[in-house]
Wavefront OBJ file of the C-alpha trace (Angstrom):
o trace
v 95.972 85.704 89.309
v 92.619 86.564 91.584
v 94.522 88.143 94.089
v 96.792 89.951 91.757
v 93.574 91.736 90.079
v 91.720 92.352 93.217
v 94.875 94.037 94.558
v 95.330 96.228 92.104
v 91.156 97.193 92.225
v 91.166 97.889 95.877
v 94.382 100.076 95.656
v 93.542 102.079 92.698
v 89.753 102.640 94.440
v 91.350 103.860 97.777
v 93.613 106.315 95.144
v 90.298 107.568 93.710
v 89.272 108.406 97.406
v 92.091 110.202 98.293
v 92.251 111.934 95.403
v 88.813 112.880 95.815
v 89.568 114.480 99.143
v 92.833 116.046 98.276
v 92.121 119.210 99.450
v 90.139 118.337 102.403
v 92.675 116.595 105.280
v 93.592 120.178 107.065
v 90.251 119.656 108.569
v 90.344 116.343 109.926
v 93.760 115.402 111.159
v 94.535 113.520 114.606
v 97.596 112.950 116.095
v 98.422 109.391 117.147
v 100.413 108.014 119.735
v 104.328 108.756 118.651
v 103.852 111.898 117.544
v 102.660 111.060 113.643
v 99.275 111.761 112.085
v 96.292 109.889 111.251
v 94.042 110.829 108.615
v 90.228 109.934 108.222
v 91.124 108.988 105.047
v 93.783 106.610 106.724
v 90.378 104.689 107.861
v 88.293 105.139 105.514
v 90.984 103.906 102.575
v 91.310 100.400 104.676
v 88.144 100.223 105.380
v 87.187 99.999 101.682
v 90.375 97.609 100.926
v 89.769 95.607 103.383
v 85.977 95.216 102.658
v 87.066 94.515 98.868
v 89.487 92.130 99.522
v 87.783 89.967 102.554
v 84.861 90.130 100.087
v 87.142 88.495 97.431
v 89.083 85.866 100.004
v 86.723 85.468 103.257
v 89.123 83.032 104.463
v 92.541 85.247 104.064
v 94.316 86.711 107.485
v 94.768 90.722 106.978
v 97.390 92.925 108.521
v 97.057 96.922 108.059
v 98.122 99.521 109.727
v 95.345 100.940 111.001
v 93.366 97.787 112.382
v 96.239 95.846 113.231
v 95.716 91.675 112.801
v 92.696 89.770 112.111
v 94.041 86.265 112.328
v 91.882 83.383 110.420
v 93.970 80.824 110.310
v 94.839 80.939 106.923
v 98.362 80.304 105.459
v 97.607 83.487 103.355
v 97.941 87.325 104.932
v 97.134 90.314 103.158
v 99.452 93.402 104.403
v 97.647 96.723 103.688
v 99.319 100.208 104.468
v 96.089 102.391 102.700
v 97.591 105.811 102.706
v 101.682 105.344 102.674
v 103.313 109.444 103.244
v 100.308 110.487 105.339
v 102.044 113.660 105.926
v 102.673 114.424 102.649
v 99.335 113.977 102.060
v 97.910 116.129 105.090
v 100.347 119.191 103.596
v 99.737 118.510 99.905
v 102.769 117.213 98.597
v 101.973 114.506 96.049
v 104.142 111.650 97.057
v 102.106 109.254 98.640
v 100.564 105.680 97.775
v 98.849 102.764 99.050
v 100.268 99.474 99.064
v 99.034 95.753 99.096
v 101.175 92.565 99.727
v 100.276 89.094 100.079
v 101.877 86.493 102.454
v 101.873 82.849 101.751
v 103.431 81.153 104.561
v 106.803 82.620 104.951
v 106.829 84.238 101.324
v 105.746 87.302 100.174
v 104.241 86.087 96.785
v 101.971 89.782 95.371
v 103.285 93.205 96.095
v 100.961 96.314 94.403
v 102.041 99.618 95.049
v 99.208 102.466 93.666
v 100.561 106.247 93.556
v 97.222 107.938 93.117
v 98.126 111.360 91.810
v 100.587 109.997 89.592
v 98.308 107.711 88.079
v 100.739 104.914 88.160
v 100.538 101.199 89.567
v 103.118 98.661 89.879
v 102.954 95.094 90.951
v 104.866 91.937 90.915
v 104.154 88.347 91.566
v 107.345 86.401 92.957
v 109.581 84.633 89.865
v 107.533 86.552 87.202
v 108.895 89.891 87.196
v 107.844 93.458 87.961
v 105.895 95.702 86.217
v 104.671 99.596 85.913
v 100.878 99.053 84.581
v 101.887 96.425 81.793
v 105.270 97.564 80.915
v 108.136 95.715 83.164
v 110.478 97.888 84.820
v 114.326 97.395 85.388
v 116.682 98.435 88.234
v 119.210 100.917 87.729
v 122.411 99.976 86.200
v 124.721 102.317 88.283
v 127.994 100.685 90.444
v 130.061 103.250 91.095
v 128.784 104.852 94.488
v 129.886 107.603 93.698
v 128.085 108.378 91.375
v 124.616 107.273 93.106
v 121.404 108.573 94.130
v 120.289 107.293 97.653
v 116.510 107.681 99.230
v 116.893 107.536 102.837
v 113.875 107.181 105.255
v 111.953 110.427 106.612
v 111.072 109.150 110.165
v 113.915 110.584 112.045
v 111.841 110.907 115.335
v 112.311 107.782 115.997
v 115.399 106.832 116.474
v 117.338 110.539 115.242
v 120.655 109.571 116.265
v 121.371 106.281 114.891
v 119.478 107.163 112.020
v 121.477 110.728 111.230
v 124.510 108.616 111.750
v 123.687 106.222 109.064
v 122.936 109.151 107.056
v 126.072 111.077 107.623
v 128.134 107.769 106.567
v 126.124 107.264 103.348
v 125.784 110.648 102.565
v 129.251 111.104 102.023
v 129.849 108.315 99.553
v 127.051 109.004 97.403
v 126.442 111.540 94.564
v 122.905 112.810 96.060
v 120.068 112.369 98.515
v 116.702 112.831 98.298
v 113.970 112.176 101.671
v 110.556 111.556 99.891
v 108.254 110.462 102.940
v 106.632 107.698 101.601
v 108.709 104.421 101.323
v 106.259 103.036 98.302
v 107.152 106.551 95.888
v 110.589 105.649 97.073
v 110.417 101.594 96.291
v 108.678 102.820 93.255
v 111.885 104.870 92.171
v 114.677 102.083 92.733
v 112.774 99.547 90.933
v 112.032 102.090 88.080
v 115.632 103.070 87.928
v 115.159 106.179 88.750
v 117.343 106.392 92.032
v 119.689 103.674 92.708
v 119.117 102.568 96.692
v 116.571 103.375 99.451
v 117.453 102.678 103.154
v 114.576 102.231 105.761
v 114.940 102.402 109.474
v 111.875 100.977 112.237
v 110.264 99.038 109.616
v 106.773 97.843 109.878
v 105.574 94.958 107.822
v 103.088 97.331 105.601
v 106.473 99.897 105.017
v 108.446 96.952 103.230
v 105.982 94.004 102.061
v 105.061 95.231 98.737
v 107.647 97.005 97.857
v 110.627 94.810 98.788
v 109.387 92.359 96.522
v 108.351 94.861 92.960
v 112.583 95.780 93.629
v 113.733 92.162 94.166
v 111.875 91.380 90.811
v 113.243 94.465 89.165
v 115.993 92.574 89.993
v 117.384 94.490 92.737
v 118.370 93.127 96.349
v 116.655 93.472 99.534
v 118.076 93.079 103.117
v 117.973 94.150 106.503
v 121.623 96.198 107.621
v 123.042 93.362 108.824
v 123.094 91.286 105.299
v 120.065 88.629 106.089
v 117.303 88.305 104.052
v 114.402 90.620 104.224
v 110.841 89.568 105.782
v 107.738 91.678 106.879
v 109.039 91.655 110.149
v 112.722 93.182 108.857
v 113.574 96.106 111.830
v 115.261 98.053 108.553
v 115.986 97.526 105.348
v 118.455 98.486 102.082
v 116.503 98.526 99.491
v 119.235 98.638 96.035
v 119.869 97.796 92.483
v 122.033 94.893 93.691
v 125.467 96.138 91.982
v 125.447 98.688 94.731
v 124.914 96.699 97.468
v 128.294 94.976 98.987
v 129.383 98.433 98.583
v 126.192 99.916 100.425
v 126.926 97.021 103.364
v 130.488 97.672 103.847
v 129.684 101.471 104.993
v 126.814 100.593 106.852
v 128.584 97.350 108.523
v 131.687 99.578 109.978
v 129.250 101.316 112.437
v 128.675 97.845 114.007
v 132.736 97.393 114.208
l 1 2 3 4 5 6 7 8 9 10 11 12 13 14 15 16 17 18 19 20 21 22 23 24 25 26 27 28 29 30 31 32 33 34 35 36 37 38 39 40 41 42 43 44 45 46 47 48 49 50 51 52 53 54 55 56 57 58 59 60 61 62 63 64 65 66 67 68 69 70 71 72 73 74 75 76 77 78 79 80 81 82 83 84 85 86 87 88 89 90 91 92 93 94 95 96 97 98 99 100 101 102 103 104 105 106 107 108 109 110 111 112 113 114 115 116 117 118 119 120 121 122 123 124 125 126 127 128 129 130 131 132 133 134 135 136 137 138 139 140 141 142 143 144 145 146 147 148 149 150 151 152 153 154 155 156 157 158 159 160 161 162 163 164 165 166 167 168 169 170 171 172 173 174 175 176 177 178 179 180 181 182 183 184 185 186 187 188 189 190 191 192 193 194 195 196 197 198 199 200 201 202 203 204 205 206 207 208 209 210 211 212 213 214 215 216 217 218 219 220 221 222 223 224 225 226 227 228 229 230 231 232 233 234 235 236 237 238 239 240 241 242 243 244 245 246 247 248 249 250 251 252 253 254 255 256 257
């Protein structure tokens, strides 16, 4: 697939730029509207991904983060979050990544998901699976709750007391929680396995695209908190191995009782 391979090139050269400037972003942080940070390297990482990929598919829409929509009137939209845990980058904490989705009509059809100092890409095209470089990767097998490891979202400024309520409820029922700022490391680890849900509050279509879709074809289950499928334009998100998930639901569903 074309757009699979250019993907995956304009991901892993925005990880070689950050990486590259690792030790750098101290000096050149601004603060945006909201209170979160923008890097240069926030810019300059689009900027290169979207010069790759419009380079690649002139005729392709593009949605990213930093420049917002450039509308062509195509039925295909590339969704491009270049620098996903910005903070975690700006204090040098490794978990960050950069992720790239495509959009065919309704359908989010590519996800790639790069973590740079990791080394590690994974990627899935819709019905064909999910994959960590070449090897496929497999949801966790875990259905007792109890006995589960939840990722919960980071963002707590903006909305703290719904989401601390959420937390508080989940929390409870689950074995351990970890809060990893960046919502591709923390795709990356429920479709690896390696923790067993992730639950995402004020969703933006570059927070969920790619990622949504590598766990669905890890064969894991998506949806927003109210049970309905989950799009780009999902408000939030629970993000789980699927055996988990009616049991995930039925905590989160009694705060709407």
């Amino acid at each position: 697939m074309k757009e699979r391979d250019a993907a995956m090139r304009a991901a892993q050269e925005a990880g070689k730029k950050l990486m590259g400037a690792w030790k750098q972003q101290k000096e050149t942080a601004a603060t945006k509207e909201g209170g979160s940070l923008q890097l240069v390297m926030d810019k300059l990482c689009e900027e290169g991904i979207l010069g790759l990929l419009k380079k690649e598919f002139p005729d392709y829409n593009t949605l990213s983060e930093e420049c917002g929509l450039e509308e062509k009137g195509s039925d295909c939209t590339w969704i491009v979050d270049p620098l996903d845990g910005t903070h975690n980058y700006f204090f040098s904490i490794p978990m960050f990544g950069v992720a790239i989705a495509l959009q065919e009509g309704e359908a989010i059809t590519l996800g790639v998901i790069h973590l740079p100092y990791f080394d590690q890409t994974l990627w899935a095209e819709k019905g064909k699976g999910a994959f960590l470089n070449d090897r496929p990767i497999r949801v966790s097998d875990t259905d007792d709750l109890s006995k589960a490891m939840m990722l919960y979202d980071s963002a707590f400024y903006r909305k703290r007391h719904e989401m601390l309520d959420y937390f508080t409820m989940l929390m409870n029922s689950v074995f351990g929680t970890r809060i990893l700022g960046s919502a591709s490391i923390e795709f990356a680890m429920v479709a690896r396995g390696k923790a067993d849900f992730f639950v995402g509050h004020s969703t933006l279509p570059w927070d969920i695209a790619a990622g949504a879709l590598i766990v669905e074809e890890a064969g894991g289950k998506v949806t927003d908190f109210q049970g309905h499928p989950w799009s780009p334009q999902s408000k939030n998100f629970v993000a789980s191995n699927g055996k988990l998930h009616p049991k995930i639901m039925q905590i989160i569903g009694n705060y709407f009782k």
